[in-house]
N, C-alpha and C positions, 0 to 999 in steps of 0.2 A: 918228300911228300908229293903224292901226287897233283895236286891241286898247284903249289908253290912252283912244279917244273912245267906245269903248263904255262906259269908266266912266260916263258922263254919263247913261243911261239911267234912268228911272226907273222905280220899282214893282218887285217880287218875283216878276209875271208874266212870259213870252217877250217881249210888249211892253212893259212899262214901264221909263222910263229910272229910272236915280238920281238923284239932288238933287245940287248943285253942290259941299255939305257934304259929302256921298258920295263923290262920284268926289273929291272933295282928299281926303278919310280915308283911300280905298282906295289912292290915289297915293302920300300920305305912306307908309304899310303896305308899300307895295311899296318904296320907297327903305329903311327899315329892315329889308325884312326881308332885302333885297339887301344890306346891312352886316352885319347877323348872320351872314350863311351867309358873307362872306365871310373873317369869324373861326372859319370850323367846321373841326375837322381832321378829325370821324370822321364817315363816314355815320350811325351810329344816332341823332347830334344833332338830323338833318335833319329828320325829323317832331316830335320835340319844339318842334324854334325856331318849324317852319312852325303848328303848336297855338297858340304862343306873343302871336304876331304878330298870326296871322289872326280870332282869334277875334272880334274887333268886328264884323267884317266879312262872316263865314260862318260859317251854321250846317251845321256836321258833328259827326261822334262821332271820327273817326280819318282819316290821314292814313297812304298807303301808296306806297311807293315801290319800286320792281320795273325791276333793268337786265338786259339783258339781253347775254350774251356778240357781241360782231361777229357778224355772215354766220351766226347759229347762234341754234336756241330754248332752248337752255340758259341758266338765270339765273345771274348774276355774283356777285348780292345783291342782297335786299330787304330791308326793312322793314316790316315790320305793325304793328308797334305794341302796346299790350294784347290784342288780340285773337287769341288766340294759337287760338280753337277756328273762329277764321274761317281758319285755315292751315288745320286739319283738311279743313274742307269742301271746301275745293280738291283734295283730296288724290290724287280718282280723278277728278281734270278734264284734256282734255290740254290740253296748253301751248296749243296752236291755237287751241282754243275761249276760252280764257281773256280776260275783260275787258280786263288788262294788256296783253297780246297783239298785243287786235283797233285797242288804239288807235295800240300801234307798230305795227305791222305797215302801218296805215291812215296815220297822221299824222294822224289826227283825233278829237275828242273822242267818247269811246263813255261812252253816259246809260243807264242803265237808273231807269226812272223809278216800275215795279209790276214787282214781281219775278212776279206771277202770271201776267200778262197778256203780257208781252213773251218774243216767240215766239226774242230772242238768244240768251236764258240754256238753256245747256248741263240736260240734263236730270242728269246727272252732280254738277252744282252746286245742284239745285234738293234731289237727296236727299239733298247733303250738310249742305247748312243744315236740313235740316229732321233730319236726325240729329243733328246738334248744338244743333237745339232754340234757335236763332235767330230773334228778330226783327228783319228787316233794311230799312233804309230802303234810300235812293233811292243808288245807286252811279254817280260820274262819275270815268272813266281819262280823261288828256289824255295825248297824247307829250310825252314829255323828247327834246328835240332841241336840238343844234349846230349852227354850220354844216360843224361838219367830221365829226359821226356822231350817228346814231340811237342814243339811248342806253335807253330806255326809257317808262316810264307810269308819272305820278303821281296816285294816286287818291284822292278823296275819298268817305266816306258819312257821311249825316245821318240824324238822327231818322225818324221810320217817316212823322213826318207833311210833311216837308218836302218844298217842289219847288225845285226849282234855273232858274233863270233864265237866257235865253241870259247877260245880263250877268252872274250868276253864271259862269256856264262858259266864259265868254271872261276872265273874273278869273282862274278857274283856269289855263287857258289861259296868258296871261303869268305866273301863279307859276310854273308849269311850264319857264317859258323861262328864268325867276330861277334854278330848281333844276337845270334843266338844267345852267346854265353853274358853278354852284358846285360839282354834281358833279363836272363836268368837270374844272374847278381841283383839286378835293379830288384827282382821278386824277391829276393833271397834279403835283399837291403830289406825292402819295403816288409817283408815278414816279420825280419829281427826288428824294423822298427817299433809293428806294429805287437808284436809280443811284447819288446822294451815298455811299449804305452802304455799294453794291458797289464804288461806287469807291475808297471809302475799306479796304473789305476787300482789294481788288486791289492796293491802295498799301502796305497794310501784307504783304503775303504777298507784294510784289515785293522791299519793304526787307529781308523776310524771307532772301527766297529770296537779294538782294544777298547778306545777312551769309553764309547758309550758302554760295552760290560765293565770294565774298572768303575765307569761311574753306577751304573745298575750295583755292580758289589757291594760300591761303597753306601749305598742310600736304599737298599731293600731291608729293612726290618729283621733281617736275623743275620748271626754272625757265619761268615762266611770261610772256607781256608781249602790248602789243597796240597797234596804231597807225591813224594814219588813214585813209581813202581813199587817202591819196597815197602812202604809208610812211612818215609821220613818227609817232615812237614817242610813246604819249602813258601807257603804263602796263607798269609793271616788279615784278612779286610781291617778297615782302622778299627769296627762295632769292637771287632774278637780284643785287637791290642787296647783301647780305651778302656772295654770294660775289665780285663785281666790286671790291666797296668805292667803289662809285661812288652817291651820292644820286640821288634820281627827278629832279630838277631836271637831273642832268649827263649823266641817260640818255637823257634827253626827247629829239624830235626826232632828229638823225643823233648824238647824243651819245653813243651806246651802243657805236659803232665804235671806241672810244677802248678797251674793254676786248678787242678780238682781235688774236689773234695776227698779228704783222706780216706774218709771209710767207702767211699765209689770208687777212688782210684784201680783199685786190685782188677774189679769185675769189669770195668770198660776196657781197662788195657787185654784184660785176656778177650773181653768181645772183640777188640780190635785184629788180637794178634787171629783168634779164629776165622772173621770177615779177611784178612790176606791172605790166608792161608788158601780159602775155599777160593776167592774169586770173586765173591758174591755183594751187592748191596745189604745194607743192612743198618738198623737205627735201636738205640739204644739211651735208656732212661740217667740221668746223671747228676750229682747236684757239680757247679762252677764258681772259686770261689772269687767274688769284685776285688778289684782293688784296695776297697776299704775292709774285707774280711768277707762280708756280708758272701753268703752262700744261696746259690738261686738256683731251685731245677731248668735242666734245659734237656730238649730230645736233639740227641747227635744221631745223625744222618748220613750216612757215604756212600756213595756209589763209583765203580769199578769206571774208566776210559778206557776202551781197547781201540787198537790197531784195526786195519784191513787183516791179520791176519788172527782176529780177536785176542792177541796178547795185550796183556793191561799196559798201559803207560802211565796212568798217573791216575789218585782217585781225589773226587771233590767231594766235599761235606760242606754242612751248615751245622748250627747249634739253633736251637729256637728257645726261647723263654717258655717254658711249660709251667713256672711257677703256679699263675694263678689258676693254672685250669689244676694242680695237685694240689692245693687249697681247697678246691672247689670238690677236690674227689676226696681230701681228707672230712671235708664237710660234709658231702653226701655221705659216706660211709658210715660220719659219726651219727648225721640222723637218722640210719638207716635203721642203727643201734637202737637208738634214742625210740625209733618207732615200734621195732623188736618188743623193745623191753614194758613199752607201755603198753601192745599189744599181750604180751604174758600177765605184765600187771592186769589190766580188765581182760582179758580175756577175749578177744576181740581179736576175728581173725580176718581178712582179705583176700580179693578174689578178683580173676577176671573170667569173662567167658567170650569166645568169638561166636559173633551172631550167624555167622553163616555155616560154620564145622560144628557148631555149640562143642567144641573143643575146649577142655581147661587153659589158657593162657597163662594166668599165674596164682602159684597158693601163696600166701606167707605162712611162718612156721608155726603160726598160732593155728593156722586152718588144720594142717597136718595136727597139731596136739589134740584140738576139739574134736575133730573127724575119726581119730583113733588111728592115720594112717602114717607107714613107713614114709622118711621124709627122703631114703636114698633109693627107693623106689621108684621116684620122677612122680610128675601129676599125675593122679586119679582122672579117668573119665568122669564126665558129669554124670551119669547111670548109675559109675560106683559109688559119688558119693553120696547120689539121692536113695539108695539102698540102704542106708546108714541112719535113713529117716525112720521115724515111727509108722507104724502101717499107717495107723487111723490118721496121719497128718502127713502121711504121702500124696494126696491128690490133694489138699491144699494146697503146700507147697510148689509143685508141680502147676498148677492153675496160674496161680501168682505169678513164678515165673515167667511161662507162655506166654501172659499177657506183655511182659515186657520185652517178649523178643516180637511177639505177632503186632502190638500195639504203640511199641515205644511208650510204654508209661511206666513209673517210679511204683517200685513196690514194698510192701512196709509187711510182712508175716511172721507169726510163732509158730515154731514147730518145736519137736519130740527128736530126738538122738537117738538110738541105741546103737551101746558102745562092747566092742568085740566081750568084755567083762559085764554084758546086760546090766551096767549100769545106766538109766534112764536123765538125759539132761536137757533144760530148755534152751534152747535157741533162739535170739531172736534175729532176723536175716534180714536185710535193705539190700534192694538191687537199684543200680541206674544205671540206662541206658547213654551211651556215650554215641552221639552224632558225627561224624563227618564231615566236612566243610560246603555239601553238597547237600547233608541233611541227610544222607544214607548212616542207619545204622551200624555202626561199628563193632562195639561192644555191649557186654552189659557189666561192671564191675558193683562191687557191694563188699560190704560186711556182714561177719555172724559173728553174735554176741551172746556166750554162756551166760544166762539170768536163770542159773538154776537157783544160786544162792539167793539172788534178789526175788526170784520167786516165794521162798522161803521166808523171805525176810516180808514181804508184803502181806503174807497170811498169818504173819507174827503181828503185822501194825494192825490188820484190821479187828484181829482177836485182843488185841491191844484197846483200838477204839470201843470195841462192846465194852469192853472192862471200863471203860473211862466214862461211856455213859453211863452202865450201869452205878458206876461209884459218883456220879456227879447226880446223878437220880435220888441215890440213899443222900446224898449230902445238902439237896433240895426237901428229903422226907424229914431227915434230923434234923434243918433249921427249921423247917415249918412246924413239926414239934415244938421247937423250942418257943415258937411265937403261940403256939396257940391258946395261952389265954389273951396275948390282943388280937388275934384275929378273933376269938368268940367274942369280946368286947365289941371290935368293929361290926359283927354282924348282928349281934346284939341289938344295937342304934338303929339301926332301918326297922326289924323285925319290929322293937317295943315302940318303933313309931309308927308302921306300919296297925299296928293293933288299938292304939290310941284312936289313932284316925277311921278305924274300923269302929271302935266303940262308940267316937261320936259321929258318924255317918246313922248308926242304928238309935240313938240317941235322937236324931232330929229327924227320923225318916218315924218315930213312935208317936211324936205329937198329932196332937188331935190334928191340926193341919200339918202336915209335914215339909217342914223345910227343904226342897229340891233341889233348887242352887246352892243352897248350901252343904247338904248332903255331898250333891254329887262333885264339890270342890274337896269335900272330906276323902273321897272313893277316889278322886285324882291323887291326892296326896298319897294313899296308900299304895296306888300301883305304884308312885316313883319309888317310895320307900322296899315295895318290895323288889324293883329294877336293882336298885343299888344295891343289897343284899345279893342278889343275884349276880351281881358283876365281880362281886367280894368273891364269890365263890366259883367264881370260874377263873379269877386271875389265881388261886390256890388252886386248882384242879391244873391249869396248866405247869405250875408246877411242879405236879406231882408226875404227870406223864410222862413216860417212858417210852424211846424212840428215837428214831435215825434225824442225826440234825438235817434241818429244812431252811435253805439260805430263801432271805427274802429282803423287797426295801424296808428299812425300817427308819422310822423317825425317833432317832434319839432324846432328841427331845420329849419326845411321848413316852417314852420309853421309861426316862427318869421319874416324868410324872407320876406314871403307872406306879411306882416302888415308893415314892415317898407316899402314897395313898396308903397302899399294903404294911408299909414300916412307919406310921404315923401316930395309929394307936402304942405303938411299942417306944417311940420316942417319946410319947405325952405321956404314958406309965414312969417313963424314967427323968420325965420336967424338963427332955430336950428339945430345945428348941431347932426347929427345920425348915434351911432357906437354902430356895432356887435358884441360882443367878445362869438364866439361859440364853444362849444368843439365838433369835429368833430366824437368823437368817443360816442356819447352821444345814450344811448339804444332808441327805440323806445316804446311810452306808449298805451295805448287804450284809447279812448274818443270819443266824440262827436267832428268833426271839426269845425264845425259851432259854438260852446256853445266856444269852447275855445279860439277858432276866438275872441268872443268878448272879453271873460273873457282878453286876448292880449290887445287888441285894447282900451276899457275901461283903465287898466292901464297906456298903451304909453302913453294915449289923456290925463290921468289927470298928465302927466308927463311935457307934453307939454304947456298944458297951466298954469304946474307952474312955467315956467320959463320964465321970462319977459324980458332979456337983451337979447343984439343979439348976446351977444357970447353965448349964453346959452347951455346944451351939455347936450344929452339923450344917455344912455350907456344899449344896450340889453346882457344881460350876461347867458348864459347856461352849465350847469356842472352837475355832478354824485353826491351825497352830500349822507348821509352815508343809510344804509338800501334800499342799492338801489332806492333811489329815486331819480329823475329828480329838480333838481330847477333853475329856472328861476327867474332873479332876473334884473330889471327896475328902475335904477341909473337914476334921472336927475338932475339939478344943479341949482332949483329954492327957493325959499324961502322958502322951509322947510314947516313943520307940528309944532303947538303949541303943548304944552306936554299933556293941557286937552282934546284936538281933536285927539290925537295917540293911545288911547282905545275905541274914539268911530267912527274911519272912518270909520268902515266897515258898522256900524248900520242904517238899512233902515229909509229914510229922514232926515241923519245928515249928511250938505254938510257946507262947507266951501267957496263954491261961490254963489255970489249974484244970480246968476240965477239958480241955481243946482236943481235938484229935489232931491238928495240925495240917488237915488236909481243905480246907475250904478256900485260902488265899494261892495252895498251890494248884489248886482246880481252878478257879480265877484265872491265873497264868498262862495253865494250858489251853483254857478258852482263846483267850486272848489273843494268845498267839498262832492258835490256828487259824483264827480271822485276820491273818498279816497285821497284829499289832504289836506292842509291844505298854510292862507296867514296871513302875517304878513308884517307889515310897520315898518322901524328902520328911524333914524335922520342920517346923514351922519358928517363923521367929521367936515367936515369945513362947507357945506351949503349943503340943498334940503335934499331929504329923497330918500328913497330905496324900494320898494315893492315889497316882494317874493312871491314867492309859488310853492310850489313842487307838482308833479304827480307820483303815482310810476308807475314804468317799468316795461316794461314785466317780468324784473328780476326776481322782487319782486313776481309780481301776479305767476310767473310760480313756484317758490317756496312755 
């Protein structure tokens, strides 16, 4: 080596070799001091060991070591040593110029041998030493090099009177190569340390991160697992084993099929085996059966793990509980049925509209049936199916709606159909408008309801009601028949008193003086008589009239009066006796006067003529009975109702008199009960029967 045979030099000059003594001193020095550094961990030992070592061998004051960063003149770390006001001096030197520097930068050894004379030294460095008030000897930088990088300059300075000798500076030279490589190591240590750290920090903050997913696995809400490349299971969270009741051992591998449901089994495993095949994520509907039997839907999940070089390694899944939400859909579904069908039943179809496209959004199948339209055709535009409408009740409709998309207001219209088979049907349509949360318009949804039939059916009832007045008319004519010799009896009484009183008014108005006062107390008596007469014959003319019921308040209680006046003479023809029993504080109801007139009167009469002896005793009774209602109840004291005739008296043409038509107690009924009442007949304790029936009150209605 060349470096080693320059030991042999002698003398302290450029030329003189060393002594044989020498170069083995300095040889031995270099093998130790090669051991030393190779037990050093920390740079700042390095100029101490190299102080240590070298000092038989070379005179200097300090040892300086200076690396410097790769591809860059920024320092990594140095060493100076005591000399800490020798850093100062460098202070305003650039890197460039720098001793350290010149010899990395060079690969060669840089001498400064008279700091005065030698024209290297930076003038920067010459003011700095002398600001710090230095005496400096003779300064030698060698490189620190590898073979695998430039690492920096090892420097030495001596005494002021010392010179350094090539074989000095070739000594240095191989220190330099010593230090170099121990640095090296020391970098090479201190990397693998600090990798060992990181790696060691990585390992713990991976077991870390282990426990907290293991723990995330174990306490997230759905069951969790995971398998190989190929799909064999190799990990089942506790959720999966607890609720399967199957150990990891029995899960393992294709063990896990043993916990599904038989009739899913087939179609998940072929989902499963096609999701390996492709590569691909994928989730799939499944029932899972518990431990105790019990079978619960759940959505199975998986997703593919690839490599950097997208080859799968292993795939993870969950299972999720979907039970309630397929409850929830078997429920919806069923009432979706359930609405279908009750929509066919009435006939009642549904709709959306969006207010801004006035696009169809949704028909149901009853719209399609009503409409006349294909149901695998898709929605109808709203044009098509307002074309569907009657002419004459196209721009009603039309209006109606507008309003509820220009006005947001609720719309209520009948219109006309016509249907591809010009058959003609009613409609009736409800729209609502549907808000927003901002109060924007959204929709308008509605129903249309076929009331073709119910149209039909309403012109049947009102043709119904004329019939029922007109027969409740004749049935008012045929009883008042039947009264009218006591009604001419009762009119009779006023008239022959009326005329009485006439004859002696003209009786006392003939006398030679005529009695005035007394006369004209006679001509009062006649007008009352003929008042009364006259009121006789208007309560029969109403009667008799014919016409649309006319609800009004009426005072039941007057009401009753009214009829025991008119059926009074008919009871004293028969030696019945006729008593009021009225509650005075009794509400007034709303009705028809005339309809209850009879529904009264029918009662009394069939009261009356059940009772055949001449004590016989008809009892009108009026009271508040619960729910606010009115009842009116017609006590007489004749022979009773049989018990097979007490279910069916009310039934039109089933009478219990030989002459009966049978229709007057079922005209009562139907009165009755169009006025929200209800009538019933009871047996009486001892003899005759009782016939109720209540009206309610204004009480009630006003409630």
């Amino acid at each position: 080596m060349a470096e080693m045979s320059s030991l042999t030099k002698l003398g302290t000059g450029e030329g003189a070799y060393a002594s044989p003594q020498v170069a083995e001193g300095r040889y031995e020095a270099v093998l130790r001091l090669s051991e030393a550094l190779s037990q050093c961990r920390d740079p700042e030992d390095l100029t101490a060991i190299l102080s240590q070592e070298l000092r038989e061998f070379l005179p200097f004051l300090q040892f300086y070591i200076v690396v410097y960063m790769e591809n860059s003149d920024e320092v990594e770390w140095a060493v100076v040593g005591r000399e800490r006001s020798l850093v100062a001096a460098y202070a305003n030197v650039p890197v460039q110029e720098r001793p350290s520097w010149q010899a990395y930068k060079s690969q060669e050894p840089f001498h400064i041998r008279d700091w005065d004379t030698d024209e290297r030294v930076p003038a920067e460095l010459r003011e700095g030493i002398a600001a710090q008030g230095l005496d400096v000897g003779p300064l030698v930088f060698v490189p620190l090099t590898t073979p695998h990088r430039r690492l920096g300059a090892l420097g030495m300075s001596g005494p002021t009177a010392t010179v350094y000798s090539n074989e000095d500076i070739s000594f240095l030279r191989l220190i330099g190569r010593v230090v170099a490589f121990a640095i090296s190591d020391i970098f090479n240590l201190r990397h693998v340390e600090a990798t060992n750290e990181e790696l060691q920090r990585q390992n713990e903050r991976l077991q870390c991160t282990e426990r907290e997913l293991r723990e995330v696995i174990e306490t997230i809400p759905v069951m969790a697992w995971s398998t190989e490349a190929d799909g064999a299971a190799e990990f089942f969270n506790q959720r999966w084993l607890e609720y399967t009741g199957l150990t990891a051992a029995q899960a393992r591998g294709a063990g896990w099929a043993a916990a599904l449901y038989p009739n899913d089994r087939e179609g998940l495993l072929d989902f499963w085996g096609a999701l390996l095949a492709a590569g691909r994520a994928g989730e799939f509907e499944a029932r899972l059966r518990r431990f105790d039997g019990e079978c619960r839907w759940f959505l199975f999940r998986a997703t593919p793990s690839l490599d950097g070089n997208g080859k799968i390694v292993k795939w993870y899944g969950t299972n999720t509980d979907i039970e309630e939400r397929k409850r929830a859909e078997e429920d919806l579904k069923r009432s979706e049925s359930y609405l279908e069908e009750a929509q066919k039943l009435t006939q009642t179809g549904s709709y959306a509209i969006d207010c801004r496209s006035r696009e169809t959004l949704y028909w149901s199948r009853e719209m399609f049936r009503l409409f006349g339209f294909d149901l695998h055709q898709g929605l109808p535009k709203l044009e098509q199916w307002v074309q569907r409408i009657h002419p004459e009740d196209r721009d009603k409709f039309k209006l109606a709606s507008e309003r509820a998309f220009s006005e947001n207001v609720h719309y209520d219209v009948e219109f006309r159909i016509v249907k591809h088979e010009s058959t003609v049907r009613h409609i009736h349509g409800i729209g609502h408008p549907v808000m927003s949360s901002s109060g924007e318009l959204v929709q308008v949804v509605g129903t249309m309801v076929d009331i073709t039939e119910h149209k039909g059916a309403e012109e049947a009832r009102d043709k119904l009601r004329r019939l029922e007045v007109d027969l409740a008319q004749m049935n008012r004519v045929s009883t008042m028949g039947e009264l009218t010799a006591s009604l001419a009896h009762e009119i009779k009484q006023p008239i022959g008193a009326a005329v009485t009183n006439a004859e002696a008014c003209l009786r006392l108005l003939d006398r030679k003086q005529p009695d005035l006062p007394e006369a004209q107390e006679a001509a009062l008596e006649m007008v009352k008589d003929a008042r009364r007469a006259a009121a006789i014959i208007d309560r029969v003319r109403l009667l008799y009239q014919k016409g649309s019921p006319q609800r009004d308040v009426i005072d039941v209680n007057e009401l009753i009066r009214e009829m025991v006046i008119v059926l009074q003479n008919e009871a004293n023809r028969r030696s019945i006796t006729m008593r009021a029993d009225l509650d005075e504080k009794l509400p007034t109801v709303i009705g028809d006067r005339v309809q209850l007139q009879q529904a009264l009167m029918n009662i009394m009469l069939n009261g009356i003529e059940a009772v055949c002896d001449s004590s016989g005793q008809l009892s009108i009774r009026s009271q508040l009975a619960d729910n606010d209602q009115v009842l009116i109840s017609v006590i007489d004291s004749g022979v009773g109702l049989a018990v097979e005739a007490m279910g069916r008296i009310f039934d039109a043409f089933f009478t219990t008199k030989p002459q009966g038509t049978g229709l007057g107690l079922a005209i009562t009924r139907s009165i009755v009960e169009s006025h929200g009442g209800r009538i019933w007949a009871t047996a009486n304790a001892e003899r005759g029967t009782t016939f109720h029936f209540t009206l309610p009150s204004r009480l009630a209605a006003d409630a």
